[in-house]
C-alpha positions in Angstrom: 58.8 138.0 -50.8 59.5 134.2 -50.5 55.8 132.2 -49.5 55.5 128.2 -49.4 52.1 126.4 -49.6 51.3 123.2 -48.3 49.0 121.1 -51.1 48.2 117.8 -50.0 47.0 114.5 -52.2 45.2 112.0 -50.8 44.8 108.6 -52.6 42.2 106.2 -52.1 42.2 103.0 -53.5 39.3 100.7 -53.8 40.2 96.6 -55.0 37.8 93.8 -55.8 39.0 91.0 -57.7 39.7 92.0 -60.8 38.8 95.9 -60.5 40.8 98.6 -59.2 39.7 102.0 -58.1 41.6 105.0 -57.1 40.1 108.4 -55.8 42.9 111.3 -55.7 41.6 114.2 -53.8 43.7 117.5 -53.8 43.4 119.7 -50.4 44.7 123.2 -51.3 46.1 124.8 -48.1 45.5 123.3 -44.3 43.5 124.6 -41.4 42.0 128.3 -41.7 44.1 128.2 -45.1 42.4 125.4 -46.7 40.5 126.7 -50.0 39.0 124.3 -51.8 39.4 120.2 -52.6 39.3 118.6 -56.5 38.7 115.2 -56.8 40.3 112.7 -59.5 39.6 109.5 -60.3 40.6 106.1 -62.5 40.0 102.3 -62.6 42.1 99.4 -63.7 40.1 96.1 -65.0 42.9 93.0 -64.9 42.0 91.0 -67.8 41.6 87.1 -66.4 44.5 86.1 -68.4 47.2 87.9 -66.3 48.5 87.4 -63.5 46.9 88.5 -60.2 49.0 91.5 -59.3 47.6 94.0 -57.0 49.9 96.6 -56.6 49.8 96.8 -60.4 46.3 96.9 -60.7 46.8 100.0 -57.8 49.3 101.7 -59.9 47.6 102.0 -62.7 44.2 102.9 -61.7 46.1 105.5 -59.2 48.7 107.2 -62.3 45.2 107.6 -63.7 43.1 109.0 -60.7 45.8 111.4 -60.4 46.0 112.5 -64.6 42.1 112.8 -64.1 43.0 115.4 -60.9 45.5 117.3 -63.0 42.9 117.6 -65.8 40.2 118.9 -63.2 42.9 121.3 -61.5 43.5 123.0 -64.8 40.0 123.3 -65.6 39.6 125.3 -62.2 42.7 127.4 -62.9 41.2 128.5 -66.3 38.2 128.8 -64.5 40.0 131.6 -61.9 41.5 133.0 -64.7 38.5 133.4 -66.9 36.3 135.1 -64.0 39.3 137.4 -63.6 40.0 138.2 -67.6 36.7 138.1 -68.6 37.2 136.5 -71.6 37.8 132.3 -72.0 41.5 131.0 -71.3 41.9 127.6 -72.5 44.9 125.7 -70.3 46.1 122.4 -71.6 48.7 119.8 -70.5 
């Protein structure tokens, strides 16, 4: 049997003026289905020489917030897994 999931990803960014932040928070399921939340995050410094480019300093610090969130969501998958193996089940990229 066939079953969709709806996963959303919420990105935050945070911009001073020459630091980015982004905060990329992962809501498994919605309403009475919604399990659990992992959080991600990453930072982009813009080095005075450049030029002042927000929307770069976003992507970067947001392609980063998310890696950090796919780290953390494997970390809780080997986590399930362990507590249903028993035994340590290392998950990498």
């Amino acid at each position: 049997m066939l079953t969709t999931a709806t996963w959303s990803v919420e990105v935050q960014l945070f911009e001073g003026d020459e630091d980015t932040s982004a905060r990329a928070t992962l809501i498994s399921g919605v309403g009475p289905d919604r399990r659990r939340t992992v959080t991600g995050s990453g930072r982009a410094h813009r080095q005075e020489s450049a030029a002042a480019v927000a929307e770069i300093g976003a992507e970067i610090a947001t392609a980063r917030a998310l890696r950090d969130l796919g780290d953390k969501l494997l970390a809780v998958a080997s986590a399930d897994i362990a507590a249903i193996e028993h035994k340590d089940v290392p998950l990498t990229s």
